[in-house]
Structures are given as C-alpha cells and as structure tokens.
DOKOLTI-697599 format. One record per residue (C-alpha): residue number from 0; residue in one letter; chain; x, y, z. Coordinates in nm, 3 decimals. Layout:
REM residues N
<n NUM; res A; chain A; c1 X; c2 Y; c3 Z>
...
This chain:
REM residues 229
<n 0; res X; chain A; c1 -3.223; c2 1.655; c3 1.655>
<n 1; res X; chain A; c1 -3.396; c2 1.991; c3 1.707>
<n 2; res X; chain A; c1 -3.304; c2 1.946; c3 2.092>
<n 3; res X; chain A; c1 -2.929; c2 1.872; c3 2.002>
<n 4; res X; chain A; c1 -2.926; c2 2.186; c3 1.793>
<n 5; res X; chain A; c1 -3.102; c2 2.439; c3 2.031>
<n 6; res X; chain A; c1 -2.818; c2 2.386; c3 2.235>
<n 7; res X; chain A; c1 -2.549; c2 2.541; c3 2.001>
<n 8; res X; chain A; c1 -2.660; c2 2.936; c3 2.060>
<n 9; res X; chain A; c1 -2.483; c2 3.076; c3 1.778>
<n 10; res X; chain A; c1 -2.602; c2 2.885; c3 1.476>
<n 11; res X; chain A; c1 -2.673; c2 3.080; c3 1.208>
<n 12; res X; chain A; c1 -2.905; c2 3.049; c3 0.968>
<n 13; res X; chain A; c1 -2.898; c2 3.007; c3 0.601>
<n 14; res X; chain A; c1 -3.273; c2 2.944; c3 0.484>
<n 15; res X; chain A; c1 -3.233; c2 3.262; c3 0.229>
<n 16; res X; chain A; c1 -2.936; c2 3.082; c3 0.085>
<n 17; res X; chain A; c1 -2.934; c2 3.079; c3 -0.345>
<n 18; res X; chain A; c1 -2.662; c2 2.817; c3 -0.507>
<n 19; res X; chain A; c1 -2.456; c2 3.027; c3 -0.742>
<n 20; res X; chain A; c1 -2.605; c2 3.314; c3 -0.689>
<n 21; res X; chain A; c1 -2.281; c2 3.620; c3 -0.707>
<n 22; res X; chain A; c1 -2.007; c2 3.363; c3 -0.646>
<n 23; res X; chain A; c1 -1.728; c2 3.372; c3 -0.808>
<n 24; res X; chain A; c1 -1.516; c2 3.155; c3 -1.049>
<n 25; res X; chain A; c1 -1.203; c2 2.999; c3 -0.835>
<n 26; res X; chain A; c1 -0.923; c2 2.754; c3 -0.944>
<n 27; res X; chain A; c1 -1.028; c2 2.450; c3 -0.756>
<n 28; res X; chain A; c1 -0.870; c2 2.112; c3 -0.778>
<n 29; res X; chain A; c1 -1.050; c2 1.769; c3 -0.651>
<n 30; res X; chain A; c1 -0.842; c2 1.582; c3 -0.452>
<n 31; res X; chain A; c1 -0.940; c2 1.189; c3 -0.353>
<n 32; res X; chain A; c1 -0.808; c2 0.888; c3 -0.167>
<n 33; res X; chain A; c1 -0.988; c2 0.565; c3 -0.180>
<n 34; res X; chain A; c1 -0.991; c2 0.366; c3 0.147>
<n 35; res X; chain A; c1 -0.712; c2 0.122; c3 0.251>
<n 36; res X; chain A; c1 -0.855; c2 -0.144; c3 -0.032>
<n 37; res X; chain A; c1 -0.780; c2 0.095; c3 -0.280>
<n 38; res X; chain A; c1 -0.494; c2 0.255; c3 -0.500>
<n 39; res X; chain A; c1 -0.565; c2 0.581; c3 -0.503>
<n 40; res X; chain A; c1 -0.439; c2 0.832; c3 -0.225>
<n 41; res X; chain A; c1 -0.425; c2 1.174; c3 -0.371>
<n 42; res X; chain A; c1 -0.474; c2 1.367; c3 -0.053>
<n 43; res X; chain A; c1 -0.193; c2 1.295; c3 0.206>
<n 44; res X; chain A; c1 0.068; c2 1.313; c3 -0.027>
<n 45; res X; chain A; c1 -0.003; c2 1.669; c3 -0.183>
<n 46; res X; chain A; c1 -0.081; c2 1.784; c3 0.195>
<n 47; res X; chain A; c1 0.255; c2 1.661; c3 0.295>
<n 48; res X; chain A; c1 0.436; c2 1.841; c3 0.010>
<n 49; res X; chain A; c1 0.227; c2 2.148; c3 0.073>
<n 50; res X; chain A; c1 0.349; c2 2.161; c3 0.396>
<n 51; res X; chain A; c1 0.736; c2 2.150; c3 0.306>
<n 52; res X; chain A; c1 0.688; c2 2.426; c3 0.104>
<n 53; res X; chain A; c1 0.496; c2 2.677; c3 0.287>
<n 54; res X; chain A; c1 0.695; c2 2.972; c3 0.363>
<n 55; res X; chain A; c1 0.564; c2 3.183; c3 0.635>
<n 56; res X; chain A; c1 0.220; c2 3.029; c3 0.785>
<n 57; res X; chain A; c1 0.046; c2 2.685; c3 0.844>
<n 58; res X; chain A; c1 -0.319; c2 2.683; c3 0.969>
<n 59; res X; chain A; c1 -0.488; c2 2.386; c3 1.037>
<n 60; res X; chain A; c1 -0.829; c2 2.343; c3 1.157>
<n 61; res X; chain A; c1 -0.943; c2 2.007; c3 1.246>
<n 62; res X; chain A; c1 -1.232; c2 1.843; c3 1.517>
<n 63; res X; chain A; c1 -0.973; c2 1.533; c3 1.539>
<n 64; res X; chain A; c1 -0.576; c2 1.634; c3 1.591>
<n 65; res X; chain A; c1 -0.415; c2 1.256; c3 1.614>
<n 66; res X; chain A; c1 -0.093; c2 1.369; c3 1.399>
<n 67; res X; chain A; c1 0.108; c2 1.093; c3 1.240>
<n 68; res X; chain A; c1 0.450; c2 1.054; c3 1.238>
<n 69; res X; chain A; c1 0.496; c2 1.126; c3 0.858>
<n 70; res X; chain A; c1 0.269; c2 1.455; c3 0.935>
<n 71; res X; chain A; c1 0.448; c2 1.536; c3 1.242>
<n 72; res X; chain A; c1 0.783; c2 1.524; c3 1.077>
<n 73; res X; chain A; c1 0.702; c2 1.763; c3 0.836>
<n 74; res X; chain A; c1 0.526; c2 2.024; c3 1.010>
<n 75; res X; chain A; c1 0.883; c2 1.996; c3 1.258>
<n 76; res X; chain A; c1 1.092; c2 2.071; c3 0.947>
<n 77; res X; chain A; c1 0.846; c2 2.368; c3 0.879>
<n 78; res X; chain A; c1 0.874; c2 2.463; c3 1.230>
<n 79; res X; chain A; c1 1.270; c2 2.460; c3 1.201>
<n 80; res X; chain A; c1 1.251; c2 2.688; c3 0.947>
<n 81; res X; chain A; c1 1.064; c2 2.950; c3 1.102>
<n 82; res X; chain A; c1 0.679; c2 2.891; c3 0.973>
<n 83; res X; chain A; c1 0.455; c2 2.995; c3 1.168>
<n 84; res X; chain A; c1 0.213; c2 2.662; c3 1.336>
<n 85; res X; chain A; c1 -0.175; c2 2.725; c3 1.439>
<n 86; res X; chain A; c1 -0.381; c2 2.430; c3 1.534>
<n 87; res X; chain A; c1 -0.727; c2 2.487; c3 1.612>
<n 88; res X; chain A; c1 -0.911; c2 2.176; c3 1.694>
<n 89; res X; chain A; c1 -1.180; c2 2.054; c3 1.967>
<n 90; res X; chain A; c1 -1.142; c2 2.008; c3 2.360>
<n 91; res X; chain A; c1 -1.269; c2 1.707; c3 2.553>
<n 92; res X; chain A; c1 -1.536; c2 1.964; c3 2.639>
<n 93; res X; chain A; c1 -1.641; c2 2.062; c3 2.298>
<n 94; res X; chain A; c1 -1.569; c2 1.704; c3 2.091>
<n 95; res X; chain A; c1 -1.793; c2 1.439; c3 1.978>
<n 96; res X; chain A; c1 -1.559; c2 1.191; c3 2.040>
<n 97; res X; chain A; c1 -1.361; c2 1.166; c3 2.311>
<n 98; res X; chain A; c1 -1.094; c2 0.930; c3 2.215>
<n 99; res X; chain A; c1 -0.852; c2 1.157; c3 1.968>
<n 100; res X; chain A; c1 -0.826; c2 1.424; c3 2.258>
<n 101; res X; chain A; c1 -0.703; c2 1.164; c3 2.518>
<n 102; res X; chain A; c1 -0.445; c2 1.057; c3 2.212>
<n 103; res X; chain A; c1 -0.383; c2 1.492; c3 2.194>
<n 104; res X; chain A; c1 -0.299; c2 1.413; c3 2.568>
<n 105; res X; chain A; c1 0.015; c2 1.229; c3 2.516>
<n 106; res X; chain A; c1 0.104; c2 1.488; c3 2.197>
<n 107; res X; chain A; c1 0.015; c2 1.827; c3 2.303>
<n 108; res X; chain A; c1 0.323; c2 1.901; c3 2.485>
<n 109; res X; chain A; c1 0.591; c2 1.712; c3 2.252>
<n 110; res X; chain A; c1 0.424; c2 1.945; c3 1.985>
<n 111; res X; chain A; c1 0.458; c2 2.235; c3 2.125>
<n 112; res X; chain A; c1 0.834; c2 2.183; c3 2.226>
<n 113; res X; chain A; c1 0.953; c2 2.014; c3 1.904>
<n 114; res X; chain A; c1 0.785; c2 2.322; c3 1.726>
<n 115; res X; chain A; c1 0.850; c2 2.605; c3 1.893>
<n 116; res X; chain A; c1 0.650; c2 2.821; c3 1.601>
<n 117; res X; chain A; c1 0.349; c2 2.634; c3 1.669>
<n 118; res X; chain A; c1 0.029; c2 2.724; c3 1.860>
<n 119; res X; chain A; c1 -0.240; c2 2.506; c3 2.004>
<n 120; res X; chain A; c1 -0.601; c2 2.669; c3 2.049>
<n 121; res X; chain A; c1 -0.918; c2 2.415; c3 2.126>
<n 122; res X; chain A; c1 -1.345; c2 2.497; c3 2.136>
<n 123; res X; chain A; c1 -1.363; c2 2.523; c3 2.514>
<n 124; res X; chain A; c1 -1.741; c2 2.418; c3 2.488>
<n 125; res X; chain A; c1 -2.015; c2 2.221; c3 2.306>
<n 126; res X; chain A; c1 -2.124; c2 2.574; c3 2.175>
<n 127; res X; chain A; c1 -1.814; c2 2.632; c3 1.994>
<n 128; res X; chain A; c1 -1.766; c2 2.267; c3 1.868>
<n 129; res X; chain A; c1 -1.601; c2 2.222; c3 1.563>
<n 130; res X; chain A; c1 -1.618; c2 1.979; c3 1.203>
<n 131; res X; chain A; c1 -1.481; c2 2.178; c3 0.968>
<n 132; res X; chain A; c1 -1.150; c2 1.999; c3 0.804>
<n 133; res X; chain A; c1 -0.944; c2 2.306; c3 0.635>
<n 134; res X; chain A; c1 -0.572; c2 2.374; c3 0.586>
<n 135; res X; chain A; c1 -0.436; c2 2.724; c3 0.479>
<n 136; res X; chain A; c1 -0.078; c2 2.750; c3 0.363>
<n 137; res X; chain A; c1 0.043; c2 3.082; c3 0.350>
<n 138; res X; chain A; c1 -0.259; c2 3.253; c3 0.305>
<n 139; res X; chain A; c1 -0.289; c2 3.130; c3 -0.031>
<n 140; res X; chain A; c1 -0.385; c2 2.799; c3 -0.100>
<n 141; res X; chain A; c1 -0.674; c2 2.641; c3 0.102>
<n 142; res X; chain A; c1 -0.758; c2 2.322; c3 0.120>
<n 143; res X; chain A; c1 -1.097; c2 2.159; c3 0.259>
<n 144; res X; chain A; c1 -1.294; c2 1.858; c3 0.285>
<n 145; res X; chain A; c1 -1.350; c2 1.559; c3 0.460>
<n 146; res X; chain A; c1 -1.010; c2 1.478; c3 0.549>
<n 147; res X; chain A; c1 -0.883; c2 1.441; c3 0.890>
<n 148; res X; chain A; c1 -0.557; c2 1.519; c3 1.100>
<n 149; res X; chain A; c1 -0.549; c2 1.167; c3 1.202>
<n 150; res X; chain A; c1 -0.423; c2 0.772; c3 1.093>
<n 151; res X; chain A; c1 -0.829; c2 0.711; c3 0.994>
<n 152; res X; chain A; c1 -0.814; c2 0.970; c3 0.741>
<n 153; res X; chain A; c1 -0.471; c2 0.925; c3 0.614>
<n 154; res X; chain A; c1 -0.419; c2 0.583; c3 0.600>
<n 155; res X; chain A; c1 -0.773; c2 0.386; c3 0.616>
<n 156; res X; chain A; c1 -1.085; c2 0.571; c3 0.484>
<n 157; res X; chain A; c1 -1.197; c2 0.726; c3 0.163>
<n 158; res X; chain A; c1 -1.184; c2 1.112; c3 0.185>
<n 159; res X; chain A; c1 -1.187; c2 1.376; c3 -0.094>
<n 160; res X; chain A; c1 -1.109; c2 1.790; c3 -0.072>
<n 161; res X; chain A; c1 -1.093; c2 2.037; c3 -0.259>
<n 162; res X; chain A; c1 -0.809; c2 2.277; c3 -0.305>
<n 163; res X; chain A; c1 -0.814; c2 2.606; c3 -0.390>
<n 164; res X; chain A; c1 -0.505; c2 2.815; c3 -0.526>
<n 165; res X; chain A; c1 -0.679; c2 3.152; c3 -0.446>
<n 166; res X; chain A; c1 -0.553; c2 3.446; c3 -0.249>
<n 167; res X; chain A; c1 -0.836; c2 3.686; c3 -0.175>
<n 168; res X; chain A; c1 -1.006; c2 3.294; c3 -0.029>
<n 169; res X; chain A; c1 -0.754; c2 3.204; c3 0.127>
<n 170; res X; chain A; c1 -0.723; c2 3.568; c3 0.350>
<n 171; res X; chain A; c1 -1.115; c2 3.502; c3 0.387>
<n 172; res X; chain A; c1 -1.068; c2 3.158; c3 0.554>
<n 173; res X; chain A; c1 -0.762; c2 3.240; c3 0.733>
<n 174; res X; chain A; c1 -0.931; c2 3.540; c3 0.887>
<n 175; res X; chain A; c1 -1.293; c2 3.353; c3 0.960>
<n 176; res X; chain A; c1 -1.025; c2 3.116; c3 1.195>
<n 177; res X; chain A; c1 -0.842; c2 3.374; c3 1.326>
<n 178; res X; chain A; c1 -1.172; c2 3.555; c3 1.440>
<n 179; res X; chain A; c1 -1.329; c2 3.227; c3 1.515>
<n 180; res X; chain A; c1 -1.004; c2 3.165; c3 1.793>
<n 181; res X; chain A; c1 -1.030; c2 3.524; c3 1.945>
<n 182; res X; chain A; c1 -1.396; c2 3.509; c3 2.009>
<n 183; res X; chain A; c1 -1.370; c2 3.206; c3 2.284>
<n 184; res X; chain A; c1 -1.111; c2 2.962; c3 2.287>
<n 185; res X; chain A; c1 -0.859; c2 2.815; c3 2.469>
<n 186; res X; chain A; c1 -0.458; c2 2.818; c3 2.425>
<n 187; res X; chain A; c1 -0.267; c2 2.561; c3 2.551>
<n 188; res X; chain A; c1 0.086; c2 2.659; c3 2.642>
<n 189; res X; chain A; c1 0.402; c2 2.598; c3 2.775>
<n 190; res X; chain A; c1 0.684; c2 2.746; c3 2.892>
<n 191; res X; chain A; c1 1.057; c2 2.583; c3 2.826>
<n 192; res X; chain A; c1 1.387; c2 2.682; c3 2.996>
<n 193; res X; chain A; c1 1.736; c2 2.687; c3 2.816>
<n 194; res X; chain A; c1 1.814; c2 2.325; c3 2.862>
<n 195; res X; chain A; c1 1.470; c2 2.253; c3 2.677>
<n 196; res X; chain A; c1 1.275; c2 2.145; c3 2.970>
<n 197; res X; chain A; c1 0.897; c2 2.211; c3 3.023>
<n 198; res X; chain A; c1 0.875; c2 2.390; c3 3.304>
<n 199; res X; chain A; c1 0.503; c2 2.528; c3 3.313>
<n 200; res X; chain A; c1 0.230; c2 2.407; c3 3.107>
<n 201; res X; chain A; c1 -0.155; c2 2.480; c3 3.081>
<n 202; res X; chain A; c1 -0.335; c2 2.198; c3 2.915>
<n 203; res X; chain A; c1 -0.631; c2 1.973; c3 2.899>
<n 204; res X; chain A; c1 -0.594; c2 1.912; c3 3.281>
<n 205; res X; chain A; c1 -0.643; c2 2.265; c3 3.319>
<n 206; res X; chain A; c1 -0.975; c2 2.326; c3 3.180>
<n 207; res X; chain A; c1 -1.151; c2 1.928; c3 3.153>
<n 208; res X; chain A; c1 -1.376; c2 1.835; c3 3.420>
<n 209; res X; chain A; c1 -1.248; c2 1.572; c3 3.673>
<n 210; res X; chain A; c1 -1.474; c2 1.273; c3 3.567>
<n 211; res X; chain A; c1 -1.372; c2 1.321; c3 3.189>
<n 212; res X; chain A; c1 -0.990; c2 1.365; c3 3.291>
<n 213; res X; chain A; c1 -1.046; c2 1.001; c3 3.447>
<n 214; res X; chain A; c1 -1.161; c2 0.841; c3 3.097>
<n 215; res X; chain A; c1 -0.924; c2 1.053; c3 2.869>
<n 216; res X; chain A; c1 -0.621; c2 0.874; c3 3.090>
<n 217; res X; chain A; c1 -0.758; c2 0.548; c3 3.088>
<n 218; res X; chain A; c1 -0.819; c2 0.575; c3 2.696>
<n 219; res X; chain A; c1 -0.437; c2 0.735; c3 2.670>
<n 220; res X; chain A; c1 -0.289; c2 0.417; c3 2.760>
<n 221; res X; chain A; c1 -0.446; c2 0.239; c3 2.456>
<n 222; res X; chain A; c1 -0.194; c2 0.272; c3 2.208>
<n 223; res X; chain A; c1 -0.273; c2 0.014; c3 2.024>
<n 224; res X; chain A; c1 -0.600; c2 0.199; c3 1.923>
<n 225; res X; chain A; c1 -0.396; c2 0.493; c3 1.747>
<n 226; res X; chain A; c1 -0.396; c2 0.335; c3 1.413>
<n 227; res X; chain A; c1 -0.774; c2 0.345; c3 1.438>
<n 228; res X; chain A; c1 -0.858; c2 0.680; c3 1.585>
C-alpha cells in the first residue's frame, strides 16, 4: 500500500484533521438504493429529475462514465435547452479499471455531438486519478456519494449519497472541479460541420499508449458486458 501511494505526488495530508471542529450546519438529505434484490431506489430517480430541471449548468464528476440510455436522454434534453455539460472522469491512463473507458470509446463522440453544450475532460495520469462520485446542478445543489455514472450503480448495486441544497457548497465544489480540470487534464473534442458530421476529433487514441489502445478495442466489442460495467 505505502508503495501504491508514494506514487500519487500530490496527496495531501490530513493527520491534523478534527471531526466537527468549525463546520457548519447544511441541509443534507440521505439518499439510498438497495441492490437489484431490493425495492428501494432513491438515487437514480431524483438524479434524473434533477437533471431536467437544472437551468444553466450540469457538472458531473465520476472515475466510471458508462451513461445509460435513460441518463443519456436526459442530459440531451438539458443539452437542447442550452445547459451547460462538464464531464470530468478518468482516462485509460489514469483509471483503475480499464473496461468503462473502452465502453467511453464507443460514447465519447455521440456525446459530444448529440450535446453540443457538453464538455469532456479526463485525469491524463495515475497522479491525477480520480474516485470521487459528485454531481453539481446549477451551482446549487450537490450531490455525492458512492454512486456511479454507470448500469452497476444505477441498476444493480446498493449505493447511498448525500445531497446537499446549499449554495455557498455548492460554488465550493464546483470551483475545487473547475480548478482540479485547469491544473492538468485532458479535453476531448470535436469539431462538426453544418451537415452534422465529425470532421476532427481528439480522443482517447490521441493520448493512450499503443498496447492499452489494443485491449480498450478488443474490450469495446463486448457489448454484452455493458449491463455489468
């Protein structure tokens, strides 16, 4: 363990930290989902709705981005009506597991032209890797946890979040991204003409080293594994 963590050169630590020591009070709500035996599924729902009505700005940061079509539909109807889109997840460089960004293969580009208000940024490195799991809509409800942009965490596991309807937190999170994605990441782009063709793109083939490219297309082809992922 201490040799996987002296390899991430911008830890921080928090040995001086005090639990509730000058925090504040915050309006928090615990949202839960059991796992596909159960009845329960508080989460997906309320992220879906929270998502058709945001306004002006969608932030999403997530290690896994394997959007499902219920998800995907609803971030294009925010997209159509002008909110702004920022995904920040993990590269096949930075990730622990290589399988959702060969699935973010086949997606990347359909996202980006189907949601023309929507940006894709990715950890370029195992130094910048990323687990959080946080949404911000319009900079004023923030919502994080253990839940993942992808079918395991919507439709088979237990998860739980919390969500908190608080402005001056939500501007703190959005901004810790925001700095967090100027610092050292990677955009992925394209460029579309009139008649809504790609006609330049910078992706994962880009930036990936050659021997992971080879696994990440092999992996791409199993579709049947999406559900699972």
């Amino acid at each position: 363990m201490n040799k996987e963590i002296s390899a991430f050169k911008d830890i921080c630590s928090f040995a001086s930290f005090q639990m509730f020591r000058g925090e504040r009070a915050k309006p928090v709500k615990i949202l839960d989902k059991h796992s596909y035996t159960g009845p329960l599924n508080g989460i997906t729902p309320t992220l879906l709705r929270m998502i058709e009505a945001s306004q002006h700005e969608i932030i999403i940061q997530n290690p896994y981005l394997v959007i499902t079509e219920e998800a995907e539909a609803a971030l294009k109807r925010a997209s159509d009506r002008g909110v702004s889109i920022i995904f920040h997840s993990n590269s096949a460089e930075s990730t622990d597991s290589l399988f959702p960004q060969a699935f973010l293969m086949n997606d990347w580009k359909r996202l980006l032209q189907t949601m023309p208000t929507a940006r894709i940024f990715v950890a370029p490195s195992q130094n910048e890797r990323l687990h959080a799991k946080i949404f911000v809509f319009d900079g004023t409800i923030t919502v994080v946890g253990s839940y993942n942009m992808d079918p395991l965490s919507e439709d088979l596991n237990s998860e739980v979040v919390a969500a908190i309807h608080d402005k001056p937190f939500s501007q703190m999170t959005r901004l810790r991204i925001l700095n967090l994605i100027k610092k050292k990441n990677i955009e992925y782009r394209i460029e579309v003409d009139s008649q809504g063709r790609i006609t330049k793109a910078y992706g994962p083939e880009d930036h990936v080293n050659e021997k992971v490219l080879k696994k990440m297309n092999f992996m791409r082809k199993l579709q049947w594994l999406r559900p699972l992922i």
